[in-house]
Kinemage of the C-alpha trace (Angstrom):
@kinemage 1
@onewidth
@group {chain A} dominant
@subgroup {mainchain}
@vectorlist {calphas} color= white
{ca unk a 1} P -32.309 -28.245 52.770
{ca unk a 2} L -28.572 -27.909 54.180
{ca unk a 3} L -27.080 -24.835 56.022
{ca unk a 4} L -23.657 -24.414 55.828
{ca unk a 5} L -22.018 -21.663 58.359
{ca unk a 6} L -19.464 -19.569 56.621
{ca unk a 7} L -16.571 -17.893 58.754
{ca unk a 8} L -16.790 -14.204 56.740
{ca unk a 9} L -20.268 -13.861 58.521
{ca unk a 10} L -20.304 -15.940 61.187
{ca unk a 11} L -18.061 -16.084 64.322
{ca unk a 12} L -19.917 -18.577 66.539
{ca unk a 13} L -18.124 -20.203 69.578
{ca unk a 14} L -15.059 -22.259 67.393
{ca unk a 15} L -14.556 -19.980 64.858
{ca unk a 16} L -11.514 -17.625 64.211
{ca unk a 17} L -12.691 -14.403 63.828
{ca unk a 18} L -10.456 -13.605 60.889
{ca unk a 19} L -8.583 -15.345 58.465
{ca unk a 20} L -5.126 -17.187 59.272
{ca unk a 21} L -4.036 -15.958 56.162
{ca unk a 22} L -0.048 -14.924 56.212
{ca unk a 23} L 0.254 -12.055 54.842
{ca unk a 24} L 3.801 -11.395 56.426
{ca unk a 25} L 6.588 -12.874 53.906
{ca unk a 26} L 8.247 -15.775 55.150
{ca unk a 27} L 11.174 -15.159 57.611
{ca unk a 28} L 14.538 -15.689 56.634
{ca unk a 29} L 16.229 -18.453 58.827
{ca unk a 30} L 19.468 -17.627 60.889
{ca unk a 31} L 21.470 -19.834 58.568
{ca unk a 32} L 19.736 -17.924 55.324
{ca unk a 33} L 21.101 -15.129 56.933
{ca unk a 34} L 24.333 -15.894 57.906
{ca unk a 35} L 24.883 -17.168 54.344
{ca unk a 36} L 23.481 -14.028 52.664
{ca unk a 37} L 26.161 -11.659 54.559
{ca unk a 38} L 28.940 -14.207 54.070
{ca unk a 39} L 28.033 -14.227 49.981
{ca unk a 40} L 27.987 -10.512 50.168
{ca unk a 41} L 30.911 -9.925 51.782
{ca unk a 42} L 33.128 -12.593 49.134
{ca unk a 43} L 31.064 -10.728 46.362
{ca unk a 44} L 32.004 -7.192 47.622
{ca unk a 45} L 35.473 -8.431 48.399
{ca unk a 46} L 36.679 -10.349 44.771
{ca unk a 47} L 38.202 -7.897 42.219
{ca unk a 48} L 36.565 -10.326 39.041
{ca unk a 49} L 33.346 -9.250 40.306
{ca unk a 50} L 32.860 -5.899 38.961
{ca unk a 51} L 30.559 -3.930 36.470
{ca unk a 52} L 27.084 -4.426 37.300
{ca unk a 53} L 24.037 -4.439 39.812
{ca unk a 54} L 23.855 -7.964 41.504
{ca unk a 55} L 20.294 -8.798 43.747
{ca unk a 56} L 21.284 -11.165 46.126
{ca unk a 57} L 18.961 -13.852 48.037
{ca unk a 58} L 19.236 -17.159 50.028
{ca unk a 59} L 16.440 -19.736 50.494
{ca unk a 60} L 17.604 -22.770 52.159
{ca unk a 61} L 21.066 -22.890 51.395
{ca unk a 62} L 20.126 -22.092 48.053
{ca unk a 63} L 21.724 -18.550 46.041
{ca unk a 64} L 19.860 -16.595 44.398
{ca unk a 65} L 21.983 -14.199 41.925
{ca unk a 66} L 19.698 -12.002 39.983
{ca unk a 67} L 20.097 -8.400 38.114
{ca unk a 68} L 22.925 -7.008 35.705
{ca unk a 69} L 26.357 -7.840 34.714
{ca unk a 70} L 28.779 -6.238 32.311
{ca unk a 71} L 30.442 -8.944 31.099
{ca unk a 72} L 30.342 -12.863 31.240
{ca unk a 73} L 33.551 -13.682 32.940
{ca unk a 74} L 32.363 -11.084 35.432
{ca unk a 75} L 28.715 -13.371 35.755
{ca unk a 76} L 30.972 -16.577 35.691
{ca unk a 77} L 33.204 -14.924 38.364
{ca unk a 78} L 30.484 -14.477 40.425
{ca unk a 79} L 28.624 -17.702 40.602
{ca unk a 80} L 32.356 -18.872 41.783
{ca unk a 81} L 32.152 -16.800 43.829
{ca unk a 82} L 29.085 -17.886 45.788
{ca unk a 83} L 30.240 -21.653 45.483
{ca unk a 84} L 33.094 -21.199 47.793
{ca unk a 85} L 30.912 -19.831 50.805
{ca unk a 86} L 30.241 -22.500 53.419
{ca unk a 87} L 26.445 -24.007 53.356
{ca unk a 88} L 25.949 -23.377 50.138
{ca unk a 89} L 24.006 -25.911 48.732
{ca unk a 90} L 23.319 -24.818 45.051
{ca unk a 91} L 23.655 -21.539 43.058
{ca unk a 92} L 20.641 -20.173 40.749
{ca unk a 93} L 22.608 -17.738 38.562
{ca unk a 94} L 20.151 -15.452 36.781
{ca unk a 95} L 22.539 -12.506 35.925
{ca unk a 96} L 22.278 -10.966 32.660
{ca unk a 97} L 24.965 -9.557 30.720
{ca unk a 98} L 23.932 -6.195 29.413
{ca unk a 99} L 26.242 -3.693 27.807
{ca unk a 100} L 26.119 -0.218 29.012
{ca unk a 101} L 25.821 2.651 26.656
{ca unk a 102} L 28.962 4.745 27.085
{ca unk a 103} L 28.216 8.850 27.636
């Protein structure tokens, strides 16, 4: 017959009393960062980007545009938009054009 020791009940010398299980997200780098703000800003800033709700995010170099557009030029516009900030690598454009309902 074999024993095995198992970690959730036994914390013998050599054994990490809990898990090393990240539950913290990953952090964004400084460059992520620095991106992010300068994508904001040239969003914020361009009059074709209008009419909508735009969720932003950066992963290494990559943009992340997610969330609700009015129009296509204006989801066109900003994809552009997010191209011409430096370290930019590549541009995931998942804006959907939704019409609102007028009051």
């Amino acid at each position: 017959m074999y024993y095995w020791w198992y970690t959730d009940w036994y914390n013998g010398p050599g054994y990490a009393p809990r898990s090393r299980k990240r539950d913290d997200p990953t952090p964004v780098s400084d460059r992520d960062h620095l991106i992010l703000r300068a994508v904001a800003d040239a969003l914020f800033t361009d009059p074709e980007v209008t009419g909508g709700h735009i969720n932003l995010g950066v992963q290494n170099g990559v943009v992340i545009l997610d969330g609700d557009v009015d129009s296509e030029p204006t989801r066109s516009a900003a994809a552009a938009c997010a191209w011409t900030v430096e370290g930019v690598t590549d541009v995931c454009n998942a804006l959907t054009v939704t019409k609102r309902r007028r009051r």
